[in-house]
Every structure is written in structure tokens, then in C-alpha cells.
N, C-alpha and C positions, 0 to 999 in steps of 0.2 A: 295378304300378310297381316298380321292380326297387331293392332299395336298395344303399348305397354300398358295401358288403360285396360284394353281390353281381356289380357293376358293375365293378368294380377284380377279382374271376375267372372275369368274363369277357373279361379283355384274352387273357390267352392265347390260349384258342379263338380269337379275334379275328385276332390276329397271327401265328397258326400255319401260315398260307399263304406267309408272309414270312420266316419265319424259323426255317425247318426243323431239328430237335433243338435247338435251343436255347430250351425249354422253363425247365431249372433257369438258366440265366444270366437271362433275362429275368423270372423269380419275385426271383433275389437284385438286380437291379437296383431292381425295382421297391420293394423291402424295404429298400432303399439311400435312394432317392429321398424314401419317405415316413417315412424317419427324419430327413431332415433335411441327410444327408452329401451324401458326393460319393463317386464309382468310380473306380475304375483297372482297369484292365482288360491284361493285360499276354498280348499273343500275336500272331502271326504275323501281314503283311498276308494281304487277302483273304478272312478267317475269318466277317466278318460284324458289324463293331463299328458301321460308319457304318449299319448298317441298322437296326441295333437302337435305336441312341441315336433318329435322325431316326423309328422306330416309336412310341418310348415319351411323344416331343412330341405327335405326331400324335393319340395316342390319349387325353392328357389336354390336351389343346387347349392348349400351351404355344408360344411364338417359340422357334425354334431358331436357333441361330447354330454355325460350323465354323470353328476356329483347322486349318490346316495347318501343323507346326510344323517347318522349317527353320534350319537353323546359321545363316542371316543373320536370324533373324524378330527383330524388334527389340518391346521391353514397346508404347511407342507402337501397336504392328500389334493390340494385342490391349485395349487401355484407350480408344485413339479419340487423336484428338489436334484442337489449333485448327486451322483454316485460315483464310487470310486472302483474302475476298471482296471483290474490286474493284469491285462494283456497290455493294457498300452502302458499302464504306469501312472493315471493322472484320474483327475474328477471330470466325469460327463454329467449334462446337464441334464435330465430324462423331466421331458416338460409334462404338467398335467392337464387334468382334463380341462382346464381355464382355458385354454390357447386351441380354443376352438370357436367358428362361429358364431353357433348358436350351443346354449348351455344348460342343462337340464339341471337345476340345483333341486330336488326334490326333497320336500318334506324339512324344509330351511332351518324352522322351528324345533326339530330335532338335533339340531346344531349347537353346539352351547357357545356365548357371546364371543369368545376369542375367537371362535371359527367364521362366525358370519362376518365378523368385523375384517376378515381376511378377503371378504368379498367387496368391503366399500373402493378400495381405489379401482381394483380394473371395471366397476360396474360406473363409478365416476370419470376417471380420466383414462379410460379405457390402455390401460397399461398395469404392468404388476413388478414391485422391486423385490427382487430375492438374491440375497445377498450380498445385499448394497449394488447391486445392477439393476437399471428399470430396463424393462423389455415393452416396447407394442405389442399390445392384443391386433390379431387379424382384424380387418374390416371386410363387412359388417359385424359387428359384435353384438349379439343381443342375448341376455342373461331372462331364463324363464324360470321360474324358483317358483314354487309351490309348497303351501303348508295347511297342519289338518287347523280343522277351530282352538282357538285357546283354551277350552274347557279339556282339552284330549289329554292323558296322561302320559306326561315326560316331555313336556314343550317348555319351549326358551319364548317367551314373545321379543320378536323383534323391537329395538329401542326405535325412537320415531327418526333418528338419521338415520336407520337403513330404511325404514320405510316409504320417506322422502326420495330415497333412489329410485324408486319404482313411478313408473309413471304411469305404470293404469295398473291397478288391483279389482279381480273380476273371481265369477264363482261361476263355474260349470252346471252344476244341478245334477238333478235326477232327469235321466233323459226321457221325452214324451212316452207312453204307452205304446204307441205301434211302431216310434224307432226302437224300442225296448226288445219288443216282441221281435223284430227284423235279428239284432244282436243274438239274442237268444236264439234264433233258427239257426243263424248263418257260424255263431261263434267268432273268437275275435279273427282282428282280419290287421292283426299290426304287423304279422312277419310280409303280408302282402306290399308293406308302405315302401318296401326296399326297392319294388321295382317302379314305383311309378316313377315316370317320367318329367323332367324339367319343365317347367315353366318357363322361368326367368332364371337367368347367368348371370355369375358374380358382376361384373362393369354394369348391366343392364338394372343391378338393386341398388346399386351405388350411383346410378345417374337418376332412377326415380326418388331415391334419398336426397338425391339435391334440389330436382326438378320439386319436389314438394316443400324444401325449406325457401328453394328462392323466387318460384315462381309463383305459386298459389297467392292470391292477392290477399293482405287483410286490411281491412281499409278502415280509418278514424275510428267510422261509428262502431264497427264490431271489436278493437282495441281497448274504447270506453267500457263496452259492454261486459271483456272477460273482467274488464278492472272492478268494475261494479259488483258482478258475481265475486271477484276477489276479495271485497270490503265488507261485502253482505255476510261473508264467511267469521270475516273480523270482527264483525259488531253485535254476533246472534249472540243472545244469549245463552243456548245454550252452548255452547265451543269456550273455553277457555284461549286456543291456540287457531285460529284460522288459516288461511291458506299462504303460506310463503311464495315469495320472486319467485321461485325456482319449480313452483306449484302454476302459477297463473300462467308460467312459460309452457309448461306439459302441457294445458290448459289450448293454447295458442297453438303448441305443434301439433298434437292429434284433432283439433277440428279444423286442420291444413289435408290433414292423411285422409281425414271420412270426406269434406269435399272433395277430392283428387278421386277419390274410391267412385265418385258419383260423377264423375268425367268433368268437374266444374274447375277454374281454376282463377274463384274467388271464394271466402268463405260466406255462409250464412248463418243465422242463425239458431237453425238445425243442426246443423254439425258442431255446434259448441253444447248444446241442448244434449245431442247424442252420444256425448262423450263425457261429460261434465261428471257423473256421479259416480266415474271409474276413476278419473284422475282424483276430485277433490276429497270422496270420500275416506279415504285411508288416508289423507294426510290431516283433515281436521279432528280436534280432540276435545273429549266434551268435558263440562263439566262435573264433578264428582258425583251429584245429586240427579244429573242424569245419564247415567253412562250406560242405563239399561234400555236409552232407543237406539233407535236403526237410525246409523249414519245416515243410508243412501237415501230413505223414506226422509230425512228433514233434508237433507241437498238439493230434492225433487223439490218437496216443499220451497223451497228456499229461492229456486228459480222460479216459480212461479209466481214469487213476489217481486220478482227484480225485471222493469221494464224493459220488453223486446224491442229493440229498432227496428223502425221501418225506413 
């Protein structure tokens, strides 16, 4: 009998039919997922996001739901709203696509600010008030939102408190050549994703959600370590705004999920390394003069100035 370690790698193999080179996206998703946060996912249509997300329900037996996010989507499209039924006489409550597990908010950026901002509380206090009622979001709750580059025409950028909710922001790519070529032979293969089969069951995500927040050891020296990474963020020059509490925490819980991922249940310094430039880089902001490098190229940077513990 295969245990949870071992079940959770073998989603890869699993989904490797489906989801050609995008091996390391669907490792830091999943490393996303059972820390608790939410993704962002920021690249081109057509690259492979709606397949991955609708993969990663499938495979831990979660409801899926799909926001398409349009300049007229209004908060109502995405919280649910009353309706008023003439057979019985009264308002019924017709819930929307929020009050689902996992949530495909696609193309975020095409949302204009009132709509996104309709996503911060169930994406923070994983619950939503409509009409002066808060309701519980289902558990697990995890929000995968997706957006094209800022430069695309008809985009909102997200203001940096939503950006802050997200605890890893990641970029799919153009996938290698001969998975390219494999796609192109075979065509897509998403209406296939409906049948595969569970991995992991709701109680059994929910107990490795915990077994990974209470178990996974992080001890003094690697505490110091993210804090230091945390400070280095504060004091570069170039970042106006470094890495927030609520930043160095993401920081902590997904290099919990990538040693768990690796059958370990203390962290190292790898797993902070392997994670670090998905969590910090969308939350630090540069300054004006240079706002034309690469976030994740100075984060890399940035760690390699900041002393490894032994």
C-alpha cells in the first residue's frame, strides 16, 4: 500500500501524458496547494494553465469551478447571488463559482479593480459575506488565477494587496521541442483529464495539510536564514518595498511542502533556495529607476549573497 509521500509523486508520472514539460510548474503548484496559499500564474493564452489547474482537482478528488474574467464580470458572477423563485414565493441563494475547491480565476487582469478586490477576503479568510451573511468556503480551498503580461491590451494590474495573497507566482513557458512535437501529434488531451483517476481523497489532503504545517521540522538556524533572506529584500537597493511578515511566512510554509515533497521532515536549505524566487519575487517592488530588471534574476542574485547555514 503506497503511502502519502509516495502518492502525492506519483501525481507527476500520472499527469505526464497531459501535461507535456511542465513538470517543474506542476511540482511548485502542487508545493503551493499544500502549503495552504493560492498561485498566480502569469503567461501567455494557450500555454497550458486551464489544463493544469482542472489536472491537479482531478488528481486529488477536489470540485472544480472556472471564473472567466471579463471587463464587465461583476463580484455578484463570482460570490453567487439571491434569486427570487416564483413557485415557492421567496429568494434562493444560487451559489457561484467561489464555493468550490479549487478555482480557476483566469485572466485576473482582465477584471477591473472592484472585481478582483471581490476575491480578497475568500482568498484570505477563506470565507465570503453576501448580503451581510459570511458563509465558509469548502476546505481545501485553493484559488489559481492566471494573467497575461502587463504590456497585453485591456489589463487591470493587480494592486500589490492582491498580489500579496498569492503565495507563489510562476510562469509556464513555451514547452520544450519534442514535448511540443508530442502535443502537436497527439492533440490536446484535456477532455481526457475527466477520467483519470484519484490519487488522494478529501480527509487524506487535509491531513497532509497539516502533517506538513505541524510536523516538518524548521529549526533556529533555517528561521534565521529565511529572516535574513527577508532583510536582504529590505535593504537592497534596488526594491523600494521588500518582503512583508506575511511574505517570509509563504517563504516558511512552501519550503515545508518541497521538503515533505522529498520524503524529509525537516527543512534544508534547498527547499528555501527552491522556492524562494516564486514566493519573494512578486511581492518585492523596485525602485522607479529600475523597474526595467528581472525581479527573479536579482532574488537569485540576492540569495547568493546571503549566507547558507551549515
Amino acid at each position: 500500500m503506497q503511502t502519502r509521500n509516495e502518492k502525492i509523486n506519483s501525481i507527476p508520472e500520472l499527469l505526464a501524458p497531459y501535461l507535456h514539460g511542465k513538470e517543474k510548474a506542476l511540482h511548485l503548484s502542487l508545493v503551493c496547494f499544500f502549503s495552504r496559499g493560492h498561485l498566480l500564474i502569469e503567461d501567455l493564452p494557450g500555454l497550458g494553465k486551464t489544463t493544469l489547474a482542472l489536472a491537479i482537482a482531478r488528481t486529488l478528488d477536489l470540485s472544480f469551478g472556472r471564473i472567466q474574467c471579463t471587463s464587465d464580470l461583476l463580484p455578484s458572477d463570482i460570490t453567487g447571488l439571491s434569486i427570487y423563485n416564483r413557485d415557492k414565493g421567496a429568494f434562493e441563494f444560487q451559489a457561484g463559482p467561489i464555493f468550490n475547491n479549487i478555482v480557476l480565476v483566469d485572466e485576473i487582469n482582465r477584471a477591473t479593480p472592484k472585481t478582483q478586490s471581490a476575491l480578497l477576503e475568500a482568498m484570505g479568510e477563506k470565507q465570503v459575506t453576501i448580503e451581510g451573511k459570511t458563509t465558509s468556503l469548502p476546505q481545501p480551498f485553493f484559488v489559481i488565477a492566471t494573467q497575461n503580461p502587463a504590456e497585453q491590451f485591456g489589463t487591470f494590474p493587480l494592486p500589490e494587496s492582491q498580489l500579496d495573497r498569492f503565495m507563489m507566482k510562476i510562469s509556464l513557458g513555451y514547452p520544450p521541442k519534442e514535448a511540443e512535437k508530442i502535443i502537436l501529434r497527439g492533440g490536446s488531451k484535456r477532455s481526457e483529464i475527466y477520467s483519470i483517476p484519484p490519487v488522494l481523497h478529501g480527509e487524506e489532503v487535509l491531513s497532509i495539510q497539516r502533517d506538513i504545517k505541524e510536523k516538518v521540522y524548521l529549526s533556529e538556524k533555517m528561521l534565521d536564514y529565511v529572516l535574513e533572506i527577508t532583510e536582504a529584500t529590505r535593504t537592497n537597493k534596488y526594491f523600494s518595498a521588500g518582503l512583508s511578515t506575511r511574505g517570509a511566512l509563504a517563504l516558511t510554509h512552501t519550503a515545508k511542502a518541497d521538503a515533505y515533497f522529498q520524503g524529509k521532515d525537516f527543512v534544508v536549505p534547498e527547499n528555501v533556495k527552491a522556492v524562494a524566487e516564486h514566493v519573494v519575487a512578486h511581492r518585492v517592488v523596485f525602485r522607479e529607476e529600475y523597474d526595467n530588471l528581472n525581479k527573479k534574476e536579482l532574488v537569485r542574485s540576492l540569495l547568493e549573497n546571503v549566507p547558507t547555514p551549515v
